[in-house]
N, C-alpha and C positions, 0 to 999 in steps of 0.2 A: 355430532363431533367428527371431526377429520384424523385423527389421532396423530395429534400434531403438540397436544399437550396443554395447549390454549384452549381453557375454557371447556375443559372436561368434566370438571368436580362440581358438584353440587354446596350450594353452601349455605346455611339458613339463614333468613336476615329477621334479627331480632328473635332467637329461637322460635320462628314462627315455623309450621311445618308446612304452608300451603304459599309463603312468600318466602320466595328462593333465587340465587344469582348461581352464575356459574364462576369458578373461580380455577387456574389464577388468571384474569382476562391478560397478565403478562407474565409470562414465566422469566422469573428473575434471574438476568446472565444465563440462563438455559443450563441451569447448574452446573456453569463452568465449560459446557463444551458451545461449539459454533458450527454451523455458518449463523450469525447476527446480522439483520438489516437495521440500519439508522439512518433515519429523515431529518433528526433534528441532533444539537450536539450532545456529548455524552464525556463522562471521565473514567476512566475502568475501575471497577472495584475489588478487581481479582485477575489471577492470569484464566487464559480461555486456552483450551484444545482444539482441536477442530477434528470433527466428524467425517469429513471429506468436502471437495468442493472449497468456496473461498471459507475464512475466517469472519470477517466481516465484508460487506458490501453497502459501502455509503451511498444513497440513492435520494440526498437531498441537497439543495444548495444552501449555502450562507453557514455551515457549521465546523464546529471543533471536534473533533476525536483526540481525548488525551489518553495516554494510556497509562500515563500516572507510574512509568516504569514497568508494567506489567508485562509478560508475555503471550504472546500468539503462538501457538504451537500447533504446525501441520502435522501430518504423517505420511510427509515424502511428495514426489514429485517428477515430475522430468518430460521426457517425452509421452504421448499420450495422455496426462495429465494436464491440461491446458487451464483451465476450472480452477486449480488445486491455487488461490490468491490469499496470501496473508490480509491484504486489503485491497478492496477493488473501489476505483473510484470511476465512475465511468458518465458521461456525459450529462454533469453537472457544474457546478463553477461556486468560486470562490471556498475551498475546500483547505483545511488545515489536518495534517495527524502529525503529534509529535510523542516526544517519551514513550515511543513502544520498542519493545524488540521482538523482532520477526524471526523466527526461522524454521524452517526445514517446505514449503511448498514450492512450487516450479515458480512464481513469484511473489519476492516480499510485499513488493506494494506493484500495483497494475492499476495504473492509471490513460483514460484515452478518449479522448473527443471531448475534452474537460477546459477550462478556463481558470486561470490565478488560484494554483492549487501550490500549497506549500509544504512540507517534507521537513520538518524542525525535530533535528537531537533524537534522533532514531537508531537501534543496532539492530542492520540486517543482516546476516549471517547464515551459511550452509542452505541457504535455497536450490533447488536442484535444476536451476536453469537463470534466473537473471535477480539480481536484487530487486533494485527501479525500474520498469518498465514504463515509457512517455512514448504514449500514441497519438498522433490527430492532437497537440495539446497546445494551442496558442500561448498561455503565458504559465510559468511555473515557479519554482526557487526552492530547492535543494541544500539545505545549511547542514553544518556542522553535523552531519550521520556518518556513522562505521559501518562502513558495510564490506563484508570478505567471508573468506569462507576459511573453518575453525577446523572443521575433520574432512576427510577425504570424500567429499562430494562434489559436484561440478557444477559451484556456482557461476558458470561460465562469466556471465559479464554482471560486475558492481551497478554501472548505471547504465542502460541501455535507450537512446531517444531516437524514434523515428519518427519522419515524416510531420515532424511538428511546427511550423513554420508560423509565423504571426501573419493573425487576419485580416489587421488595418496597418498601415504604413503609418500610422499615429503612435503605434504602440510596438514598435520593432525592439527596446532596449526593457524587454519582459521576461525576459529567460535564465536563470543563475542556476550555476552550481559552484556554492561556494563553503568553502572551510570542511571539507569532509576528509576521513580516511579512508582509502580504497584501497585493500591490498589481497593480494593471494585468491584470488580469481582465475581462472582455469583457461579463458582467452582474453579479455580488454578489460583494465579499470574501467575506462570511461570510452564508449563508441556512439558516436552521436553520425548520423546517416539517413538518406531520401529527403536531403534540404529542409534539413533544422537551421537552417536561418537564423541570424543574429543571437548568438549564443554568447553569453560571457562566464567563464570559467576563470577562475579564481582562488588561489591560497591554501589548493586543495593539496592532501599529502596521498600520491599516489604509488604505490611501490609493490615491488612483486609478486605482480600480476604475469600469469607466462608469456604474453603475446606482446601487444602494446599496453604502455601506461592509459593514456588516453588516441584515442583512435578517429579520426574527422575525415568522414568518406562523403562525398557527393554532396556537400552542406558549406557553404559561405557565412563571410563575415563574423567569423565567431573569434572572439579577444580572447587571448590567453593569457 
């Protein structure tokens, strides 16, 4: 054993004393605390803690993360803390989380190098550095999430997207942020920058936030 908790315990099959399993070959929700990896989809069954490092880190294509309402809860964040992901999604594709509430890690959700990932009915809140984070991420869709910051931390930017530009000229009208509240973030509701490309934003309620509402640096064709 690695003392990782997985398959530490001895356990007898059929009160036999000479045939034996190790159990528990899965340790259920990690009684409550995380970093959690998921390959396949899942719905939450309880709120989780997090021990350090990301919360969950989604590391398979084609799946759902529901959170069923539940919360993700870090233990802070910010600079030096780069790890510290409510959820990390990172170079996989077709990817859904919705109905979670996030908060307190340097980011809510950390998404990059990914494909048609979608962002549904989310509260992220008091992260110590950026709600959304879209890296390297050719298509996405951000609906209807609250994301701001509640107590005196510095969730500087709501949604932050860089460098995510579309990979086929087939598929340029792949990118939404639509129907979200954004407010009280610490520099930009929404900064989108390094030619995020064909953006359409949309019906969103953005407001007092200290810097810009929404912020569009070095990135074309994006409909407001």
């Amino acid at each position: 054993t690695d003392g990782d908790g997985l398959g530490n315990s001895f356990f007898p099959i059929n009160g036999s004393s000479t045939q034996q399993d190790e159990l528990p070959l899965v340790l259920p929700w990690n009684n409550g605390t995380c970093p959690i990896f998921r390959s396949v989809s899942d719905t939450l069954p309880q709120e989780l803690t997090s021990s350090g490092g990301e919360c969950f880190a989604l590391t398979g294509s084609n799946l759902v993360l529901d959170c069923a309402g539940y919360a993700l809860n870090g233990i802070g964040g910010g600079a030096g803390f780069d790890d510290r992901r409510g959820v990390e999604i990172a170079n996989v594709n077709n990817v859904t989380v919705k109905n979670c509430v996030i908060h307190n890690f340097t980011y809510g959700v950390y998404v990059r190098n990914a494909q048609n990932i979608t962002l549904y009915n989310n509260t992220i809140y008091d992260n110590n550095n950026i709600g959304i984070y879209i890296d390297t991420t050719s298509s996405y869709n951000i609906t209807n999430n609250r994301i701001y910051n509640l107590n005196s931390v510095t969730q500087d930017y709501g949604i932050r997207v860089i460098s995510s530009y579309p990979r086929e000229t087939s598929n340029l009208s792949s990118k939404y942020i639509f129907d979200n509240i954004i407010y009280n973030n610490t520099l930009h509701g929404i900064y989108i920058s390094d030619n995020s490309d064909y953006l359409t934003i949309n019906n969103n309620s953005v407001y007092n936030n200290t810097q810009y509402g929404i912020l569009i640096n070095g990135s074309f064709y994006t409909a407001i």
